[in-house]
Residue, then its C-alpha position, 0 to 999 in steps of 0.5 A: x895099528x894103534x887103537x884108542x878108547x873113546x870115553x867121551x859121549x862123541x867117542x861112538x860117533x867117532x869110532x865108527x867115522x874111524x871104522x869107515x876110514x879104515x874100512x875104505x883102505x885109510x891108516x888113518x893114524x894120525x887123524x885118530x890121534x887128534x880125533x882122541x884127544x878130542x874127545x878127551x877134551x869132550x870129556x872133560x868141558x863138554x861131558x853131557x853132549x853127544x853131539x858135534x855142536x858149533x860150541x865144541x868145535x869153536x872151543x876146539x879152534x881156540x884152544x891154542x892160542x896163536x897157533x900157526x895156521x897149518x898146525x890149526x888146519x892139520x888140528x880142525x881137518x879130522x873134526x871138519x870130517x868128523x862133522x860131514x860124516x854125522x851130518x851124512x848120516x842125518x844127525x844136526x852135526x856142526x861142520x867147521x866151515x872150510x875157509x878156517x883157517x884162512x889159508x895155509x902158509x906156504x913154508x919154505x923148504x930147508x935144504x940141508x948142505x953136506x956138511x950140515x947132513x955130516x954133522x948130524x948124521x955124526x951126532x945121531x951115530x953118538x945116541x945114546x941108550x936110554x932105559x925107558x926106550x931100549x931101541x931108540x939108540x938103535x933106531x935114531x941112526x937108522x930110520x934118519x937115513x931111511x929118510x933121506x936116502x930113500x926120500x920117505x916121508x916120516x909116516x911112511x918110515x915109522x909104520x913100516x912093517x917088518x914084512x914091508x922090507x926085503x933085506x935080501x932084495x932091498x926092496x921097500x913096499x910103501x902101503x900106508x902112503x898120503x892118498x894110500x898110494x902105495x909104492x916100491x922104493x930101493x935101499x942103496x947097498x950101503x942102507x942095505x947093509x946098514x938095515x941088516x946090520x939093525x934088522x940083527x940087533x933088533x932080532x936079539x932084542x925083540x925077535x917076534x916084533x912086527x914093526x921094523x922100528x918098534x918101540x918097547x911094545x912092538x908099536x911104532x913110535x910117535x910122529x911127535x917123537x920122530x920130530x922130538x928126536x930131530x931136535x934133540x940133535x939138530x938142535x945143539x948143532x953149531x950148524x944149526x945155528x946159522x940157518x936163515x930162514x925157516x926152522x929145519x924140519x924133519x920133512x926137509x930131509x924128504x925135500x932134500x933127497x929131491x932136490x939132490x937127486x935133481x942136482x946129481x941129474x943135470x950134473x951128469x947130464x941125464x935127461x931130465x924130461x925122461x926121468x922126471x916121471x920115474x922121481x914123481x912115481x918114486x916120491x909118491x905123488x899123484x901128479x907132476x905139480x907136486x913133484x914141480x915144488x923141487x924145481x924152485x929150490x934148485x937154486x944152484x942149477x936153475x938156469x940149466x933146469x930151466x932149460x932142459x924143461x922148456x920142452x914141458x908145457x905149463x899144463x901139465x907141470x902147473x905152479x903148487x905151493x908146496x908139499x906137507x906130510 
């Protein structure tokens, strides 16, 4: 798990608010990334207040102008918590209020066809090395089609232990989860193989690591880089070109198994009502709604979904936006 050192007069606060996440079962990761770089930026145009104040958090809100909405709320989130846990604790902290930002943007989901899922799946085959990262050429190929076949979310595949697979079984424990729900997923034989294959080559490149896809020093790579990644090679695509709408991301992989494996469902007829807990449980989602996000993107077998769900009452299948990482 990646620790950061705190320099700033806030860096204190900041670590035992972290402690306290941690000590309550959190990965809290990526919130401790933004936590770090806020306090670099304490650092360096608040140096001499140690404490949380409405003029740090007001710079902080402002400091990327034109940002989108959800990368604003995904920034202020951990400094809103931060503010509520020292005013918890008795000290006059400022706590972002929580109408900023206004609201979230609901962002349409992309999901991929097949033939732009060839194209890229093609495309990252043909990585090449790079000697400042001797695993990424190793690594692209792999965690991409975790992602998709297995519907992971990007965190969930990037901060995978060594011990979390079992390559003789196929077995996957998804412990650090969104909400900490963890879960067990199954490699089809074909990842299966394909993971022995990579688990092979990283035996001879690092063979005392802990992290099922490490960097040169046995940490996970970045959320940052995983995305970098995907637009390294989505990007120059003749595929990608004829996208409409929304930008693909690396979470519409997560989207797309979803909504394939709905498809493949009615195509053969299953019962979708009996299996529509076992995708929800299988996602990781703590309730049906957002597992109900994927019925309005199967556009192509709608009508037939509609039908077969008439027998679920809107109670407990409620209308939600949308999904995010």
């Amino acid at each position: 798990m990646s620790n950061f050192e705190y320099k700033s007069q806030l860096g204190k606060h900041i670590e035992e608010f972290i402690s306290q996440k941690r000590a309550s079962g959190y990965p809290y990761q990526t919130s401790a990334r933004i936590l770090f770089h806020l306090d670099k930026f304490a650092l360096e145009e608040f140096p001499e207040e140690s404490m949380l104040t409405q003029k740090i958090c007001n710079a902080w809100i402002h400091i990327k102008p034109g940002e989108h909405p959800n990368g604003l709320l995904r920034r202020i989130t951990p400094i809103r918590q931060l503010g509520k846990y020292m005013k918890g604790l008795g000290y006059n902290a400022y706590v972002i209020p929580g109408h900023i930002p206004d609201r979230q943007i609901k962002y349409e989901a992309h999901v991929y066809t097949d033939t732009e899922l060839k194209a890229f799946f093609a495309a990252i085959d043909c990585c090449p090395s790079s000697p400042f990262s001797p695993t990424r050429s190793f690594v692209i190929p792999v965690i991409f089609r975790l992602l998709y076949c297995c519907g992971l979310r990007q965190s969930e595949a990037r901060l995978l232990d060594r011990n979390d697979i079992d390559l003789e079984s196929g077995k996957i424990i998804i412990r650090e989860s969104k909400g900490w729900k963890a879960r067990i997923v199954y490699l089809s034989q074909d990842l299966l193989s394909v993971c022995r294959e990579y688990d092979s080559i990283m035996d001879s490149l690092l063979p005392k690591r802990n992290v099922f896809f490490p960097n040169k020093d046995d940490n996970s790579f970045s959320g940052a880089t995983i995305e970098r990644w995907f637009h390294e090679f989505w990007d120059g695509l003749p595929e990608s070109k004829l996208v409409t709408g929304n930008p693909a991301r690396v979470h519409d992989f997560r989207h797309g198994y979803a909504v394939h494996r709905l498809n493949q469902w009615v195509r053969e007829g299953q019962d979708i009502n009996s299996l529509y807990p076992y995708l929800s449980e299988y996602m990781g989602h703590s309730n049906y709604a957002d597992t109900d996000y994927y019925l309005s993107l199967v556009e192509e077998f709608y009508p037939e979904m509609e039908h077969l769900l008439l027998s679920v009452n809107n109670d407990v299948l409620p209308e939600v936006y949308y999904e995010e990482e």
